[in-house]
LOFI-944408 format. One line per field, with one value per atom (N, C-alpha, C, O): residue number from 0; chain; atom name; x, y, z. Coordinates in nm, 3 decimals. Layout:
residues N
num	[NUM | ...]
cadena	[A | ...]
atomo	[CA | ...]
x	[X | ...]
y	[Y | ...]
z	[Z | ...]
//
This chain:
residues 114
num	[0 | 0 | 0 | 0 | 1 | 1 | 1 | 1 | 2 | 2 | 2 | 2 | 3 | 3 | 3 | 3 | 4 | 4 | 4 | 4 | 5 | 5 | 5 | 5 | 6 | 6 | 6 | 6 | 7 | 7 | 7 | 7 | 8 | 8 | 8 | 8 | 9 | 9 | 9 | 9 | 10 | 10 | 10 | 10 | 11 | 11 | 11 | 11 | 12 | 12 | 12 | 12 | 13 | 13 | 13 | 13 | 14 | 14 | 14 | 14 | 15 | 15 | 15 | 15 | 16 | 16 | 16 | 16 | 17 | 17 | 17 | 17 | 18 | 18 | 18 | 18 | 19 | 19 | 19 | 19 | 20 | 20 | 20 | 20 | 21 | 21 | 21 | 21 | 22 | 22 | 22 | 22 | 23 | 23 | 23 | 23 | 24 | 24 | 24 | 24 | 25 | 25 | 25 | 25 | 26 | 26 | 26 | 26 | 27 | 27 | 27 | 27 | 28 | 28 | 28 | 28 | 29 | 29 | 29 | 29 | 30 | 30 | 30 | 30 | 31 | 31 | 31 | 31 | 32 | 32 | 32 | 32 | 33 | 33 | 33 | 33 | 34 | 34 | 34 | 34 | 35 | 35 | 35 | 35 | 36 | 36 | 36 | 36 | 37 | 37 | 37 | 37 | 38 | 38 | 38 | 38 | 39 | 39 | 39 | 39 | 40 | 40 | 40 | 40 | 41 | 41 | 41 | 41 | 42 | 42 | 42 | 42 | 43 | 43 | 43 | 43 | 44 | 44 | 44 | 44 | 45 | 45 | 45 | 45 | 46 | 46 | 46 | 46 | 47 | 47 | 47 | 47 | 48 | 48 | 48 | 48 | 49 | 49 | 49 | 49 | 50 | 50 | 50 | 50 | 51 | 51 | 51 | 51 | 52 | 52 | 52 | 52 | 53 | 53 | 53 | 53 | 54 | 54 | 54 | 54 | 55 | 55 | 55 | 55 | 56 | 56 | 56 | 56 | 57 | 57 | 57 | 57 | 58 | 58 | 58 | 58 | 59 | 59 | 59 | 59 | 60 | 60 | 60 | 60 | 61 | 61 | 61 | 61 | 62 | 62 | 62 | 62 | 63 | 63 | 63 | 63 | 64 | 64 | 64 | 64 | 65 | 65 | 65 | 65 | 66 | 66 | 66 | 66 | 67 | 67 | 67 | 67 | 68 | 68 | 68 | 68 | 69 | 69 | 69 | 69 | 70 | 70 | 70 | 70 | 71 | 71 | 71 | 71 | 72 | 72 | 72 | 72 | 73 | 73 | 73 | 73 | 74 | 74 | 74 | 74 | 75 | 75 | 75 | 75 | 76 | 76 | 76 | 76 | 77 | 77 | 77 | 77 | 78 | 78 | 78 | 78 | 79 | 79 | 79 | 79 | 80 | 80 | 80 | 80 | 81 | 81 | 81 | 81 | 82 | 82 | 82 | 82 | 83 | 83 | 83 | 83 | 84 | 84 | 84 | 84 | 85 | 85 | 85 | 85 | 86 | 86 | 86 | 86 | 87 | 87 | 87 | 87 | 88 | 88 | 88 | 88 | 89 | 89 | 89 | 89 | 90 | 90 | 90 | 90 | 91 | 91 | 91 | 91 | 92 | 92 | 92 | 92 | 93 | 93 | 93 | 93 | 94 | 94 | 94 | 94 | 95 | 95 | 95 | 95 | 96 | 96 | 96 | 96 | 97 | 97 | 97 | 97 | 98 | 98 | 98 | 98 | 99 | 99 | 99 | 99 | 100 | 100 | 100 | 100 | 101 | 101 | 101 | 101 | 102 | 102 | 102 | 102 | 103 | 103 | 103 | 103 | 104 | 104 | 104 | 104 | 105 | 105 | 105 | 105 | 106 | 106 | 106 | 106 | 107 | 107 | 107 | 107 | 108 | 108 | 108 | 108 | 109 | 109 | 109 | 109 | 110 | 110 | 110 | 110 | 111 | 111 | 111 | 111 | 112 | 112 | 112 | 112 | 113 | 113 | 113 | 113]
cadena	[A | A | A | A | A | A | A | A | A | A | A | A | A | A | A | A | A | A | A | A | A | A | A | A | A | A | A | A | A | A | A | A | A | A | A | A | A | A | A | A | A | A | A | A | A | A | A | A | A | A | A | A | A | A | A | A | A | A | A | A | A | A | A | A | A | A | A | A | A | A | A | A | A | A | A | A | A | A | A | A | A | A | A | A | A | A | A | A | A | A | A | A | A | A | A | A | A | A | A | A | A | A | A | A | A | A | A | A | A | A | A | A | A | A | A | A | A | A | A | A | A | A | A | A | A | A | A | A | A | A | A | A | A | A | A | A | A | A | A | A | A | A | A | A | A | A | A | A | A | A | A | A | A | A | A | A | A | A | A | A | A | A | A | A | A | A | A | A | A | A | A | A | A | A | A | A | A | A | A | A | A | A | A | A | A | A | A | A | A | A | A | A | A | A | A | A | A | A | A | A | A | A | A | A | A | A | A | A | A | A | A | A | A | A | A | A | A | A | A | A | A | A | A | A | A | A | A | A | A | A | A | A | A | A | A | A | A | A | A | A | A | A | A | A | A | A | A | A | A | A | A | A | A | A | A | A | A | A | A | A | A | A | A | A | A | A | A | A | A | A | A | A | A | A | A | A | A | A | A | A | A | A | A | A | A | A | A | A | A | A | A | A | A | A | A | A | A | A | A | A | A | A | A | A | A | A | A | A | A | A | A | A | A | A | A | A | A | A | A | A | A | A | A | A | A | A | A | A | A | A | A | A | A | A | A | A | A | A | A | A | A | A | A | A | A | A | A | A | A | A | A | A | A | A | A | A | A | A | A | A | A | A | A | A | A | A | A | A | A | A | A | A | A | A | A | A | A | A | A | A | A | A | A | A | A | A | A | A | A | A | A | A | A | A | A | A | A | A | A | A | A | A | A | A | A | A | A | A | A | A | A | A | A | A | A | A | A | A | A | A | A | A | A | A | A | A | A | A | A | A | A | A | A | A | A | A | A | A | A | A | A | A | A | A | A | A | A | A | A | A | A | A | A | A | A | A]
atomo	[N | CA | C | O | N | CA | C | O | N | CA | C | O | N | CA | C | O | N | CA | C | O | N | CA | C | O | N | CA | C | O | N | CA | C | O | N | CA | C | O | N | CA | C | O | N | CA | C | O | N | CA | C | O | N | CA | C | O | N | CA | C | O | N | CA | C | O | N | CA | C | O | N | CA | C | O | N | CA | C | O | N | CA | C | O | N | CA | C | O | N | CA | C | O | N | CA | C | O | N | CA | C | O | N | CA | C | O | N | CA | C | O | N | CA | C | O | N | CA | C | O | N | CA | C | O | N | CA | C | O | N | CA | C | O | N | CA | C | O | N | CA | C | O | N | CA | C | O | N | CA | C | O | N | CA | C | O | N | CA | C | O | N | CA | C | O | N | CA | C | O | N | CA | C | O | N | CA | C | O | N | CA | C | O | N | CA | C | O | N | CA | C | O | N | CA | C | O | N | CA | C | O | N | CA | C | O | N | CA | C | O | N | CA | C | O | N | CA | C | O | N | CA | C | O | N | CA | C | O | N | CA | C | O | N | CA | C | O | N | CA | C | O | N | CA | C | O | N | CA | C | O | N | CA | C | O | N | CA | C | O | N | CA | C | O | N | CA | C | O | N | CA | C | O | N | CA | C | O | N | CA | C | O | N | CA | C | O | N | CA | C | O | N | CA | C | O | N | CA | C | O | N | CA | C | O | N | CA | C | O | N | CA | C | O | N | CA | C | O | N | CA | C | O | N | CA | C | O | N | CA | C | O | N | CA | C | O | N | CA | C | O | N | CA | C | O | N | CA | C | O | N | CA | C | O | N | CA | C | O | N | CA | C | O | N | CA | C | O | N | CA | C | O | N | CA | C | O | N | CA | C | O | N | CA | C | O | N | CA | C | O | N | CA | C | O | N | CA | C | O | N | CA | C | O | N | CA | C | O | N | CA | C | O | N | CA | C | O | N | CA | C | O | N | CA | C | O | N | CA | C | O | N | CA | C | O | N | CA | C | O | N | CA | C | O | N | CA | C | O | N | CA | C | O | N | CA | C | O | N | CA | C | O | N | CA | C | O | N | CA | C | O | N | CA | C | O | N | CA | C | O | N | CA | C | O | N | CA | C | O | N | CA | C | O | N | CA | C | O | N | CA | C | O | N | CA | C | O | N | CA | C | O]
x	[10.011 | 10.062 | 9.999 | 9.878 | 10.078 | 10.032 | 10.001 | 10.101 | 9.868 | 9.863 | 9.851 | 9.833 | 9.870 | 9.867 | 9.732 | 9.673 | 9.692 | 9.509 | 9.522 | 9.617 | 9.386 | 9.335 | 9.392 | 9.391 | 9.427 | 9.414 | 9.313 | 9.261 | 9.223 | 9.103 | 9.069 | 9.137 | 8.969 | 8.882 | 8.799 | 8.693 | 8.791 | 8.711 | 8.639 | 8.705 | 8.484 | 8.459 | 8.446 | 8.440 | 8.433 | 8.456 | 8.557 | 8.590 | 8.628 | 8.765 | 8.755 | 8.645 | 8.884 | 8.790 | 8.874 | 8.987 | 8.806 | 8.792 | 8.932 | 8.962 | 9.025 | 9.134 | 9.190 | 9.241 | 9.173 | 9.145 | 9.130 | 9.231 | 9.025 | 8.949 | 9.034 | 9.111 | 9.030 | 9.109 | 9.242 | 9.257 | 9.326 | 9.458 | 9.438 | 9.518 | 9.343 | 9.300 | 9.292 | 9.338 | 9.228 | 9.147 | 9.271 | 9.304 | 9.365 | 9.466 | 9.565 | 9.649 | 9.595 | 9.730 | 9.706 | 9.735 | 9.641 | 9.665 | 9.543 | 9.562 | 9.437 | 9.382 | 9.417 | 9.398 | 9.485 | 9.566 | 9.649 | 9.664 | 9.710 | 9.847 | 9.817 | 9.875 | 9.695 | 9.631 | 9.568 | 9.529 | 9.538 | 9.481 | 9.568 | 9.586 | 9.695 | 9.838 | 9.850 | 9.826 | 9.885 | 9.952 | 9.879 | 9.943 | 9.723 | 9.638 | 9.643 | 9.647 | 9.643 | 9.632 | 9.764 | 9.738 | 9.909 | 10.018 | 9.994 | 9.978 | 9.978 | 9.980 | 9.850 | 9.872 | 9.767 | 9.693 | 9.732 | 9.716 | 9.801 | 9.879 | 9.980 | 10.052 | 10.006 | 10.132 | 10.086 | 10.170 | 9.954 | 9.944 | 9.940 | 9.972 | 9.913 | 9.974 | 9.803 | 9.738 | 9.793 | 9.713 | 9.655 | 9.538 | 9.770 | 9.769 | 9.732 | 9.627 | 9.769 | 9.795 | 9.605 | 9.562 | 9.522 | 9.398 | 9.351 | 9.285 | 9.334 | 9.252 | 9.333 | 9.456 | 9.272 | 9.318 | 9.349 | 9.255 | 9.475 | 9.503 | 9.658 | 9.722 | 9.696 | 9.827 | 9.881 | 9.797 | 9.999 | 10.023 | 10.137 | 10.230 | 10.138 | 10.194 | 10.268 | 10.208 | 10.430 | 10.454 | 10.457 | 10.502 | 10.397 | 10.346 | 10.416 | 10.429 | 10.450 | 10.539 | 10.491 | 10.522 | 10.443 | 10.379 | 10.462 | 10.526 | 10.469 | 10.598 | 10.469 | 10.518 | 10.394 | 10.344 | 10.136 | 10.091 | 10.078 | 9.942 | 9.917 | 9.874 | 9.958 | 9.955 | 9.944 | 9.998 | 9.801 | 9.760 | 9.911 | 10.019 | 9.887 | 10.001 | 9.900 | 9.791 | 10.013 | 9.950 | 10.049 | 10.168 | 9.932 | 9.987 | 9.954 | 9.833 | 10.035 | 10.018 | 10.028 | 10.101 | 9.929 | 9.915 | 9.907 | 9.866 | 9.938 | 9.868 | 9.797 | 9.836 | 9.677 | 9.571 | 9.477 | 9.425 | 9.469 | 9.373 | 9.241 | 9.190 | 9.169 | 9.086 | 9.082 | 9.185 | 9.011 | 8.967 | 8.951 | 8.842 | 9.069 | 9.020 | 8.955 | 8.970 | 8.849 | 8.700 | 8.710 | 8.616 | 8.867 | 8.859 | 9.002 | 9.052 | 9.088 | 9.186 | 9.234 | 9.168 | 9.310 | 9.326 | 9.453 | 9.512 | 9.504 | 9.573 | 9.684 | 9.692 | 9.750 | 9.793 | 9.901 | 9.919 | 9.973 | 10.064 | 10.124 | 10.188 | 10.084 | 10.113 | 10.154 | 10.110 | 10.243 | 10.299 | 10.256 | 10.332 | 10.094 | 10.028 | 9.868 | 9.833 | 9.806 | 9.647 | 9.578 | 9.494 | 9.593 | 9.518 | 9.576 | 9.643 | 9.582 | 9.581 | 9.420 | 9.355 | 9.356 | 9.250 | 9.276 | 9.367 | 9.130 | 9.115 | 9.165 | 9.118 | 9.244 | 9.245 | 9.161 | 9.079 | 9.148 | 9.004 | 9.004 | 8.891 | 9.106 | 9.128 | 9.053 | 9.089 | 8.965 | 8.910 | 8.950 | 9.011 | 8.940 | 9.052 | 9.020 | 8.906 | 9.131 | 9.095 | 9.158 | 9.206 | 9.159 | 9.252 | 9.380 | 9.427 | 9.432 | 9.587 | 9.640 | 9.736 | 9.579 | 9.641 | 9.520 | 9.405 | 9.583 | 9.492 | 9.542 | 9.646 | 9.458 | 9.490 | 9.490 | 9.403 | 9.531 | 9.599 | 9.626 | 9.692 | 9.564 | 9.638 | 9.632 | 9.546 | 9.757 | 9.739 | 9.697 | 9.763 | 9.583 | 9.564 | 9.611 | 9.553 | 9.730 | 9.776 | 9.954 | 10.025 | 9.961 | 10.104 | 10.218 | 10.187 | 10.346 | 10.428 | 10.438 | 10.334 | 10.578 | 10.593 | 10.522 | 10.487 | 10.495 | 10.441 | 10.435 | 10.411 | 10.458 | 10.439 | 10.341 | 10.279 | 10.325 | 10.223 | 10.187 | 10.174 | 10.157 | 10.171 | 10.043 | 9.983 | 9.978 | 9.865 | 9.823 | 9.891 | 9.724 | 9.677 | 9.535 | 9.441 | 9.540 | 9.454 | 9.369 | 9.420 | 9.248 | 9.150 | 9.083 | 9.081 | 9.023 | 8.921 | 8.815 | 8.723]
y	[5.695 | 5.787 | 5.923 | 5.925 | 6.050 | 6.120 | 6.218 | 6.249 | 6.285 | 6.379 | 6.530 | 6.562 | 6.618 | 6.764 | 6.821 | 6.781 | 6.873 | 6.915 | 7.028 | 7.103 | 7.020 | 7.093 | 7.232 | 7.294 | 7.264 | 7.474 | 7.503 | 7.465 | 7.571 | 7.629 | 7.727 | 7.820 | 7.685 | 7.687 | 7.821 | 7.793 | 7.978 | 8.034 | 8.064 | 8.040 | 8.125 | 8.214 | 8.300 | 8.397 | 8.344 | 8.468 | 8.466 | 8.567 | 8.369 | 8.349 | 8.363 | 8.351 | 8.393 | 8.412 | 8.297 | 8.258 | 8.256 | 8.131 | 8.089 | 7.973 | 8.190 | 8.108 | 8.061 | 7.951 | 8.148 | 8.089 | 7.968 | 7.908 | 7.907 | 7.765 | 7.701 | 7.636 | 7.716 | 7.604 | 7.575 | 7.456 | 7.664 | 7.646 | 7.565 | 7.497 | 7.582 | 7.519 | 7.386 | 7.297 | 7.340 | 7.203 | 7.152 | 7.041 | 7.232 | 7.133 | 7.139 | 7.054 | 7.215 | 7.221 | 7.160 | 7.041 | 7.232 | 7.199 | 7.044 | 6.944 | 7.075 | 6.914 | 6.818 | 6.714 | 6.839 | 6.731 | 6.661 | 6.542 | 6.727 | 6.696 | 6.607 | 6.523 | 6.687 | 6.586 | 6.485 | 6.432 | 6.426 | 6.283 | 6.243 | 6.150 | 6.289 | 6.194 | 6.131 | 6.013 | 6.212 | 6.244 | 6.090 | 5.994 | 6.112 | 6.018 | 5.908 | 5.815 | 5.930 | 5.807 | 5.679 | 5.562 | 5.742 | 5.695 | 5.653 | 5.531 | 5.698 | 5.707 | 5.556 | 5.465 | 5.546 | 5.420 | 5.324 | 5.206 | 5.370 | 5.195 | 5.175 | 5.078 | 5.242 | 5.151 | 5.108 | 5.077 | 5.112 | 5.065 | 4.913 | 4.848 | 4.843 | 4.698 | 4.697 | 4.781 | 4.505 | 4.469 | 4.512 | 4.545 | 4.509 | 4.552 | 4.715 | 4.741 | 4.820 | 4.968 | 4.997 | 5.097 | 4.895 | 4.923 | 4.927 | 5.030 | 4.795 | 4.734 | 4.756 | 4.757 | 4.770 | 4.828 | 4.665 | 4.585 | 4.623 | 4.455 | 4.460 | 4.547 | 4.352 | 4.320 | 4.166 | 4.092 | 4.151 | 4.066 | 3.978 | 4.044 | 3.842 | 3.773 | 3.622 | 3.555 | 3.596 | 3.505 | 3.404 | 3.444 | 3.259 | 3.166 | 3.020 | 2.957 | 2.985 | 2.852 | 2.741 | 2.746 | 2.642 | 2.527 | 2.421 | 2.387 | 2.362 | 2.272 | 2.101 | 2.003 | 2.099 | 1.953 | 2.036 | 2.147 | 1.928 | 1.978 | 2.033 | 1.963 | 2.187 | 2.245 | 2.361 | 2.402 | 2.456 | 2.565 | 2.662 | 2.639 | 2.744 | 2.875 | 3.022 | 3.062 | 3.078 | 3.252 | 3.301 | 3.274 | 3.419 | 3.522 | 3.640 | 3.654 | 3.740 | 3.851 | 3.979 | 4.010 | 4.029 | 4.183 | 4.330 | 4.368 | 4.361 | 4.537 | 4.606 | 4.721 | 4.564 | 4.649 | 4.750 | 4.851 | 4.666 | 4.757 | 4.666 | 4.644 | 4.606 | 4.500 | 4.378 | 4.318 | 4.334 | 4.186 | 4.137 | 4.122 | 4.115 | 4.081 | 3.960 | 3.850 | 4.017 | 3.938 | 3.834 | 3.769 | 3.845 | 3.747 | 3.775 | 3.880 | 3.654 | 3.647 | 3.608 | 3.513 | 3.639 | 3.561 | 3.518 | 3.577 | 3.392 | 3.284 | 3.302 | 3.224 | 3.422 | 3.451 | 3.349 | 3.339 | 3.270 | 3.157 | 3.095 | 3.136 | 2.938 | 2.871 | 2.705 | 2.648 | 2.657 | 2.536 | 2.412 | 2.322 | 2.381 | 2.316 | 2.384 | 2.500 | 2.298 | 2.377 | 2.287 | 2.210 | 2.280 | 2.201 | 2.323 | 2.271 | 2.473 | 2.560 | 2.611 | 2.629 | 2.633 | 2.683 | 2.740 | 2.728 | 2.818 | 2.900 | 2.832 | 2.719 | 2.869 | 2.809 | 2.738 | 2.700 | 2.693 | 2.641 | 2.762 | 2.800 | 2.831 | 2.943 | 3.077 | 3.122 | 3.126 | 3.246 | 3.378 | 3.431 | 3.483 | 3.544 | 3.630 | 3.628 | 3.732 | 3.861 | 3.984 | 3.993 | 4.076 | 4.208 | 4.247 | 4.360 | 4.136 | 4.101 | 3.959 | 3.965 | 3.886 | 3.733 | 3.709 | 3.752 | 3.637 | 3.549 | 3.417 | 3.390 | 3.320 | 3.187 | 3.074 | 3.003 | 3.026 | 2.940 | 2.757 | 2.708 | 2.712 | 2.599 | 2.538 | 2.579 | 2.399 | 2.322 | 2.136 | 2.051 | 2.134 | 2.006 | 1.871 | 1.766 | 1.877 | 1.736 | 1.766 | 1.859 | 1.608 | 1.613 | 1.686 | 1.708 | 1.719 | 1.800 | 1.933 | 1.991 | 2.013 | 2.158 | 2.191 | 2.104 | 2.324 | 2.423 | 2.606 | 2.670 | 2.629 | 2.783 | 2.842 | 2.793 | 2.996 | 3.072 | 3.165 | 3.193 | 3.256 | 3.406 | 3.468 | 3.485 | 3.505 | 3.520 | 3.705 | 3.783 | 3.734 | 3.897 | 3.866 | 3.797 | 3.926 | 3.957 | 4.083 | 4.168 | 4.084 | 4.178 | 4.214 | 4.123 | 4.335 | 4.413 | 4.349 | 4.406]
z	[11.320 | 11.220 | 11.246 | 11.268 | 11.248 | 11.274 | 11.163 | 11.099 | 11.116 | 10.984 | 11.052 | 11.170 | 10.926 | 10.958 | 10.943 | 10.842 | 10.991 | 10.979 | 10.866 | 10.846 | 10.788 | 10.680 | 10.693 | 10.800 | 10.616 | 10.613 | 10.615 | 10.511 | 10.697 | 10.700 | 10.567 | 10.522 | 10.531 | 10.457 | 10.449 | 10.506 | 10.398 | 10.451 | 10.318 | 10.217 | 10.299 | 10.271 | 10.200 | 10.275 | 10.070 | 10.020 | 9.961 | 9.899 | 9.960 | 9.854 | 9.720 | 9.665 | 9.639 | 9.488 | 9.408 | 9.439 | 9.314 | 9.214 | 9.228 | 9.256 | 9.208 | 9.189 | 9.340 | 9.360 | 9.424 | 9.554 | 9.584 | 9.623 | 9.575 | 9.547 | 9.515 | 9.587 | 9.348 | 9.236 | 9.355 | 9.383 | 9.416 | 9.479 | 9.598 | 9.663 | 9.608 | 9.806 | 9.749 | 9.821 | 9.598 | 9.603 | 9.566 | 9.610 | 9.473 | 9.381 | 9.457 | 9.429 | 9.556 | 9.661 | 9.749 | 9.759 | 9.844 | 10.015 | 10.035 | 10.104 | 9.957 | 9.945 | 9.923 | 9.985 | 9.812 | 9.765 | 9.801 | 9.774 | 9.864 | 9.929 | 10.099 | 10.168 | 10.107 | 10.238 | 10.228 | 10.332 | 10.102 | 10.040 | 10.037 | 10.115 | 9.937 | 9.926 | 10.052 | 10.077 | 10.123 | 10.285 | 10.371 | 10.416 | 10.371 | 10.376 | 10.374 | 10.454 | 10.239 | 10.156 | 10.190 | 10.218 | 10.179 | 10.193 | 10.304 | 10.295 | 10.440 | 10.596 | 10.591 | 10.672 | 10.526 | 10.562 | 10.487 | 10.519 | 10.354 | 10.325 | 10.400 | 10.373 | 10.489 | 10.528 | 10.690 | 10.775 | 10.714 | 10.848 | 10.881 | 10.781 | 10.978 | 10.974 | 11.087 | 11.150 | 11.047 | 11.115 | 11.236 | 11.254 | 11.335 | 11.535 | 11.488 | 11.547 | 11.416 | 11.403 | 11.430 | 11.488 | 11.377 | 11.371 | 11.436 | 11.448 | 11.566 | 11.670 | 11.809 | 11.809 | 11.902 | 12.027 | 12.067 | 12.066 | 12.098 | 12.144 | 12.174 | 12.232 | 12.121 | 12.131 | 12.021 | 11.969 | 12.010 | 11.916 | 11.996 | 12.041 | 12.019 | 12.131 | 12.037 | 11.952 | 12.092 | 12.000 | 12.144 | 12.252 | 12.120 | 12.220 | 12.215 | 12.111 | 12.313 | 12.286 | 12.301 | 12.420 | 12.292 | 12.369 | 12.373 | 12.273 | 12.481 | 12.459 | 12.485 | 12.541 | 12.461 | 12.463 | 12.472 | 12.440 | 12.522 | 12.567 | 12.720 | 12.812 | 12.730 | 12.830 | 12.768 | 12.665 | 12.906 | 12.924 | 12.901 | 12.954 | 12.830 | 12.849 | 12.887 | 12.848 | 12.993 | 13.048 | 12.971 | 12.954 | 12.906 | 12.858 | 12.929 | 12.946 | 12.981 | 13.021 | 12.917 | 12.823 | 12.977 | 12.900 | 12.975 | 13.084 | 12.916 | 12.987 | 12.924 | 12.902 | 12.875 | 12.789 | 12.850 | 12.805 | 13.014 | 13.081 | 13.056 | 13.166 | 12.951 | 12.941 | 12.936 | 12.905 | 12.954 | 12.915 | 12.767 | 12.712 | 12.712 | 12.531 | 12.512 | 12.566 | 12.389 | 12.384 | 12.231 | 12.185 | 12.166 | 12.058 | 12.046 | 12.087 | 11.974 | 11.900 | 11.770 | 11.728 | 11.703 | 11.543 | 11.593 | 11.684 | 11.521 | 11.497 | 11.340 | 11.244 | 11.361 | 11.233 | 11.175 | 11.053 | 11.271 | 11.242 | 11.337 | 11.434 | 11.280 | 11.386 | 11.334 | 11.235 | 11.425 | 11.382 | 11.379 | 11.342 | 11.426 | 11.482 | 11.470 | 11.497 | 11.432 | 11.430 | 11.541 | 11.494 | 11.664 | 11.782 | 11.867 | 11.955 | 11.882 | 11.956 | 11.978 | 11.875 | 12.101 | 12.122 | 12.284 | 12.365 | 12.282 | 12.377 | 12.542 | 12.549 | 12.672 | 12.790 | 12.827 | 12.743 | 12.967 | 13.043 | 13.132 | 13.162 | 13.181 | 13.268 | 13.205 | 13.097 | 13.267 | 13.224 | 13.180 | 13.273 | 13.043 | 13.037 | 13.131 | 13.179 | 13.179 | 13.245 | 13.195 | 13.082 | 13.281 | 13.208 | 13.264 | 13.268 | 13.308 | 13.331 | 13.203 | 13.127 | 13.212 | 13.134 | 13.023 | 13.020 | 12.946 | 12.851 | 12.860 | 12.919 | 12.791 | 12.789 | 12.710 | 12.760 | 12.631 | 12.505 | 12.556 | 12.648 | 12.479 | 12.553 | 12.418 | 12.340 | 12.366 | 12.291 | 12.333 | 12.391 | 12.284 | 12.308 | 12.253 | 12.281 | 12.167 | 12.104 | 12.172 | 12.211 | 12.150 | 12.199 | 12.094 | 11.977 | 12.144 | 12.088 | 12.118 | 12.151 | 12.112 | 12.102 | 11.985 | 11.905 | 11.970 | 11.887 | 11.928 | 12.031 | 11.832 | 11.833 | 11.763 | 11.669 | 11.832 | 11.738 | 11.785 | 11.905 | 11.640 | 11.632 | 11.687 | 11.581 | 11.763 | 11.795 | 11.814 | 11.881 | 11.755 | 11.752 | 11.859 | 11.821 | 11.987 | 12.082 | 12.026 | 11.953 | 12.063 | 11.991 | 12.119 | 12.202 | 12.155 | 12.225 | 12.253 | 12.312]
//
């Protein structure tokens, strides 16, 4: 989200000056603010990615990314099956790795973290 920067602030302004700077152009950049961070979403925060994952029985799945890193944790935001855990395959800063260990397909929503 992108915001508009402060009106500079100077100096030697007189009272009513002030009062206008705090109740106008401040204000309006808290609103502005304020609005612009409720509406941000989980991924908007953390430098990662958000990956929907298929498992069709108990087998390793690659996930590829382009983050440029090696991500160092994930959350499990939804999933059809709770026997999803980390690969045996090491992650790197091309793939990550998921595997489900019980029999059956399953899916799941997964947020990669930094």
């Amino acid at each position: 989200m992108k915001f508009t920067g402060l009106k500079l602030f100077r100096s030697g302004n007189t009272i009513e000056e002030v009062v206008r700077y705090l109740s106008v152009e401040l204000a309006n950049s808290l609103r502005d603010l304020t609005m612009g961070l409720n509406r941000l979403k989980l991924t908007d925060n953390f430098e990662g990615f958000q990956a929907e994952v298929s498992f069709s029985g108990a087998v390793e799945v690659e996930i590829r990314h382009n983050l440029g890193f090696t991500p160092s944790q994930r959350i499990i935001v939804r999933a059809t099956a709770s026997d999803i855990v980390d690969g045996d395959t090491a992650w790197n800063s091309n793939y990550v790795y998921l595997k489900k260990t019980g029999a059956g397909a399953a899916t799941a929503t997964v947020i990669f973290l930094r």
